[in-house]
C-alpha positions in Angstrom: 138.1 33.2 123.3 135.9 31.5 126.0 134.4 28.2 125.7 133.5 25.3 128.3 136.5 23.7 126.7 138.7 26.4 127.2 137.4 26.5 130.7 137.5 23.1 131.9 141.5 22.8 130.9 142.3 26.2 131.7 143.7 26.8 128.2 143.5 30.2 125.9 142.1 28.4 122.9 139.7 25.5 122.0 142.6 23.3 120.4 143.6 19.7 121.7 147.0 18.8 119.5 145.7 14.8 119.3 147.8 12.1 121.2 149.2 10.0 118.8 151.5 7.2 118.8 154.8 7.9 117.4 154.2 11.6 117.1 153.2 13.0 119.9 156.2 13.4 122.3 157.2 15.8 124.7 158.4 18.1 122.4 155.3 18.5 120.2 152.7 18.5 123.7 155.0 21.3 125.1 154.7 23.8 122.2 150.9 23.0 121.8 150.6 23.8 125.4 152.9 27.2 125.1 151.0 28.7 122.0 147.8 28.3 124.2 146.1 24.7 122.9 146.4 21.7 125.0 149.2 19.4 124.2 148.9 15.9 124.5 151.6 13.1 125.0 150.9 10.1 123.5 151.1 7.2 126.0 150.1 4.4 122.7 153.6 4.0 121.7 155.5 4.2 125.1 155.7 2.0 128.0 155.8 3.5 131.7 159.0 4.6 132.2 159.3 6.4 128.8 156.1 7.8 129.8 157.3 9.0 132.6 160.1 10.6 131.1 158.3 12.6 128.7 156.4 13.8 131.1 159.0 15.2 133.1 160.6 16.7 130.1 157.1 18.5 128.9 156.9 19.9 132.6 160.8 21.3 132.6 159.7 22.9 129.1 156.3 24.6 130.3 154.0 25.5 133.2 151.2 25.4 130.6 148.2 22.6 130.8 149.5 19.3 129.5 147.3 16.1 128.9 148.2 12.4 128.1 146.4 10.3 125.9 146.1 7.0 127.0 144.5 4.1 125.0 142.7 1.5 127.2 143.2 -1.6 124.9 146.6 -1.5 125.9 147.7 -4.7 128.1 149.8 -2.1 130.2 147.0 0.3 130.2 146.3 0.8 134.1 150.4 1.1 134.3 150.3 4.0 132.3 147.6 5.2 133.9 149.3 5.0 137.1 152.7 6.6 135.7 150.5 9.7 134.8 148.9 10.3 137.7 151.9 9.8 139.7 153.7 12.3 138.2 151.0 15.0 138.4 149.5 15.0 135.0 145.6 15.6 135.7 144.3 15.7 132.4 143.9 12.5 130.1 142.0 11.2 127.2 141.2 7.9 126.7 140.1 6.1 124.2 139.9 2.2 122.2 138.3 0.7 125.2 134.8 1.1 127.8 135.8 5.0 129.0 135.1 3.7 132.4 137.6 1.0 133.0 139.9 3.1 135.1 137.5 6.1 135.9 137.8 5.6 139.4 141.2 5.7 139.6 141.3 9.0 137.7 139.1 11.1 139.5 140.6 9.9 142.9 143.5 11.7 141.6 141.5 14.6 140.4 141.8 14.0 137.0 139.9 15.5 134.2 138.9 12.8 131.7 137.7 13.0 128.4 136.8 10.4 126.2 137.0 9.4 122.2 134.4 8.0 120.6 133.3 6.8 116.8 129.2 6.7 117.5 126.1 8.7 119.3 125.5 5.7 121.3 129.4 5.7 122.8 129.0 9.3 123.5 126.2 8.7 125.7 127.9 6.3 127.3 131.2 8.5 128.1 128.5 10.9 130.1 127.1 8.2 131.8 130.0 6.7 133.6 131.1 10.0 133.8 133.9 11.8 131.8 133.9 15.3 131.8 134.4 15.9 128.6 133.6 13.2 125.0 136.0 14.0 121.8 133.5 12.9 118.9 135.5 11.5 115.8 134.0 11.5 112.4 136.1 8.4 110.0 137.9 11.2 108.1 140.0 11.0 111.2 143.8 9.4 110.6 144.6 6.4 112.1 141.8 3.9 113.5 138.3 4.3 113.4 134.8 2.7 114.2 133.2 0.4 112.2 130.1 2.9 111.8 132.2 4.9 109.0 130.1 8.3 110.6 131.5 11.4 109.3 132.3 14.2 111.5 129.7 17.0 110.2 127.1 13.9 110.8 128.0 13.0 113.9 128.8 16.1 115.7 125.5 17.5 115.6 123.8 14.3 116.9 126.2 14.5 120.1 126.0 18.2 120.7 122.4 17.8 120.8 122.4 14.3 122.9 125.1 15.3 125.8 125.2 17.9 128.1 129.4 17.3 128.5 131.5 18.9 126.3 131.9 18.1 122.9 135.3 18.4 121.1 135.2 18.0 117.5 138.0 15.8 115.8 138.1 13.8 112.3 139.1 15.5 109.0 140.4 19.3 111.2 143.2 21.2 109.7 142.3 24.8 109.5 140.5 27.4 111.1 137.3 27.3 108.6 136.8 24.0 109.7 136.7 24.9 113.4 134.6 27.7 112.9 131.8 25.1 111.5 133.1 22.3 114.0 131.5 25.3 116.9 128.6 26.5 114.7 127.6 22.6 114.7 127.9 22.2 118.6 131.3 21.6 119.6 133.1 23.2 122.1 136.6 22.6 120.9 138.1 20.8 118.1 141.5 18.0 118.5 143.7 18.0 115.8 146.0 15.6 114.9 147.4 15.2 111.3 148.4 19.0 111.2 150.3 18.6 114.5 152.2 15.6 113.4 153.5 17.7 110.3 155.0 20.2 113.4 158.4 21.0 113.6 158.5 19.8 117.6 156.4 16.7 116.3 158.3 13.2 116.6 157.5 11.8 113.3 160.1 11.1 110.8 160.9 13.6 108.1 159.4 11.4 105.2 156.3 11.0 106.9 155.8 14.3 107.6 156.8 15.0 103.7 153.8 12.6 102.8 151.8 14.8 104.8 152.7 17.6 103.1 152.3 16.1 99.4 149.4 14.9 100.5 146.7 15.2 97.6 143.0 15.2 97.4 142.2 11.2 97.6 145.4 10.7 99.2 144.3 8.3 101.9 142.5 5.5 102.4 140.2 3.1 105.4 141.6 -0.3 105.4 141.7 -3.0 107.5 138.3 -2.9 107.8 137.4 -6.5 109.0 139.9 -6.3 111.9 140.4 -2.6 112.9 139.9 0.1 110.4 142.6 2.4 109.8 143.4 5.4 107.6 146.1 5.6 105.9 148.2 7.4 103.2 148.3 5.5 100.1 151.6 3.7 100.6 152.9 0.4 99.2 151.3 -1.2 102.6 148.0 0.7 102.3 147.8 -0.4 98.8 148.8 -4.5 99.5 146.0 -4.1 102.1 143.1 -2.4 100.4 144.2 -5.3 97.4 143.9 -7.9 100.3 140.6 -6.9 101.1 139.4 -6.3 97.5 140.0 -9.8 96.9 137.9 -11.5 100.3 141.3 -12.1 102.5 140.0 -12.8 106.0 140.1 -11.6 109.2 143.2 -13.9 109.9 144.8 -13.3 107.1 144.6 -9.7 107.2 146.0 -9.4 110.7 149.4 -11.9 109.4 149.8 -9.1 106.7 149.5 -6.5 109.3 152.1 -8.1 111.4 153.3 -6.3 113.9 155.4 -2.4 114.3 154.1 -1.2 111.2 153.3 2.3 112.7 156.7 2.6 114.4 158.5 1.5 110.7 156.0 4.0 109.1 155.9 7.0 111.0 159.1 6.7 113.6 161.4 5.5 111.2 160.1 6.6 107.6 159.6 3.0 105.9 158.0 4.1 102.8 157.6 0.6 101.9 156.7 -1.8 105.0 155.5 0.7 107.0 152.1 2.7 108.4 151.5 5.9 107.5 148.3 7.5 109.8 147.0 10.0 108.4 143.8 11.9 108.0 141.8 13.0 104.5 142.6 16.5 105.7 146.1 15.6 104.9 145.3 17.6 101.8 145.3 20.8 103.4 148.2 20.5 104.9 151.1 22.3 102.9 154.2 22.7 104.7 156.4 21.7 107.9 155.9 24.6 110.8 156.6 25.5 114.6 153.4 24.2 116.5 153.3 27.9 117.8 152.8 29.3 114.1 149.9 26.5 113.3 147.9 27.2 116.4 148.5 31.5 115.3 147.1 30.3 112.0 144.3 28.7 113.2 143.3 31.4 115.2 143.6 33.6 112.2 141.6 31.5 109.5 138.7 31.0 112.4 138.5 34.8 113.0 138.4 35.7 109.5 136.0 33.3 108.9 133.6 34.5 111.5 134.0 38.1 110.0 133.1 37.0 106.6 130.6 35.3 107.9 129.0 38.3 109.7 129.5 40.9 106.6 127.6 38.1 104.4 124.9 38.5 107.2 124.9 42.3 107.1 
């Protein structure tokens, strides 16, 4: 299939696999990028030279289209910016941070840049400054999210209809009928992220991918609201937080229970207890532990049936 997505990254189908920390190694970006998707590292939880070395092992494992995702909070974020343009990556996504911090760096390069936002008005921003391309991110997604709490069927259709860029879909995606809507509603592509870190190739620990898996309906939850809000699966930490904040903790006091590595101890090294567990409310349709290869076939699948069911109802 052909869309500006699929023709501004040179890739067979409209799927980003989402750059996320802990997760998203070399590994996990390589298969996405084989099957056909774009495959993201995830620059969040590296420092340069670990950067660097993912990279190089993506490119010994495929000739494919590869991306980094790099976000621009980050103290060390123009050194990872650096480390991916200097060894040959020309595709990022950026995001937590103004889309144009290291823009001009990038596109000396020749980089392709694409930018996640929460809001409309950050999406007309990202076309302003220029990115090529604006990932628009509804709160369902895992992980952290804007403080406007804007779903992704609500917020899609007000960028598609604002920007002339690219839009690519993410928040809440896990199966094909989803994409098909996510394109009926304006996007060009969709990034997905929870169903990729329950991939084989994906670097997250066993029992977070397991939580994925027995993921139920209500399974998650947005804490941390007063400081950074951040969905979660319902894990003794999620739950001391959302108490927390039931009960008025502050902004300081929330960040001293947050303390520090809590996504590494959740989703690196399977802390059921102390640690993070990012995930997103489609967590619930996720139902086993497969090759990236066989979720992007799957995909494909679902959003082709869907648009034949869709046409016989039509008929």
């Amino acid at each position: 299939m052909t869309t500006r997505i699929t023709e501004l990254f040179q890739i067979r189908y409209p799927v980003i696999q989402a750059g996320m920390v802990w997760v998203s190694g070399w590994r996990l970006a390589a298969a996405v990028s084989k099957a056909g998707g774009l495959g993201l590292i995830g620059a969040g939880s590296m420092k340069p030279d670990l950067l660097r070395e993912h990279i190089r092992k993506a490119r010994a494992a495929t000739s494919a289209p590869l991306g980094v995702n790099i976000p621009l909070l980050r103290g060390d974020s123009e050194d990872l910016v650096r480390a991916t343009v200097e060894e040959g990556i020309r595709i990022v996504f950026t995001s937590a941070g103004h889309p144009g911090k290291y823009l001009p760096l990038l596109k000396d390069a020749g980089c392709i840049v694409a930018h996640v936002v929460p809001s409309l008005k950050h999406a007309k921003k990202v076309e302003q400054v220029g990115c090529d391309a604006v990932v628009a991110e509804g709160f369902e997604a895992g992980g952290h999210n804007g403080f406007e709490e804007t779903t992704t069927f609500c917020l899609l259709p007000q960028v598609a209809d604002a920007v002339s860029i690219p839009v690519i879909a993410a928040g809440g995606i896990a199966d094909g009928r989803q994409m098909a809507a996510a394109l009926a509603l304006g996007a060009d592509g969709v990034q997905i992220g929870t169903l990729f870190a329950a991939a084989e190739e994906s670097s997250a620990h066993e029992v977070f991918k397991q939580q994925i898996v027995e993921a139920g309906d209500g399974a998650t939850v947005l804490t941390m609201k007063k400081i950074a809000p951040v969905r979660l699966i319902r894990t003794p930490f999620a739950l001391r937080s959302v108490e927390a904040e039931a009960r008025g903790a502050d902004p300081g006091e929330l960040r001293e229970l947050l303390g520090s590595k809590r996504e590494m101890r959740g989703m690196f090294e399977g802390d059921l207890e102390e640690g993070e567990f990012e995930a997103g409310q489609c967590a619930a349709l996720v139902s086993d532990v497969r090759p990236a290869a066989d979720i992007i076939s799957d995909l494909m699948r679902q959003y082709l049936q869907t648009l034949e069911r869709m046409a016989d109802g039509a008929s």
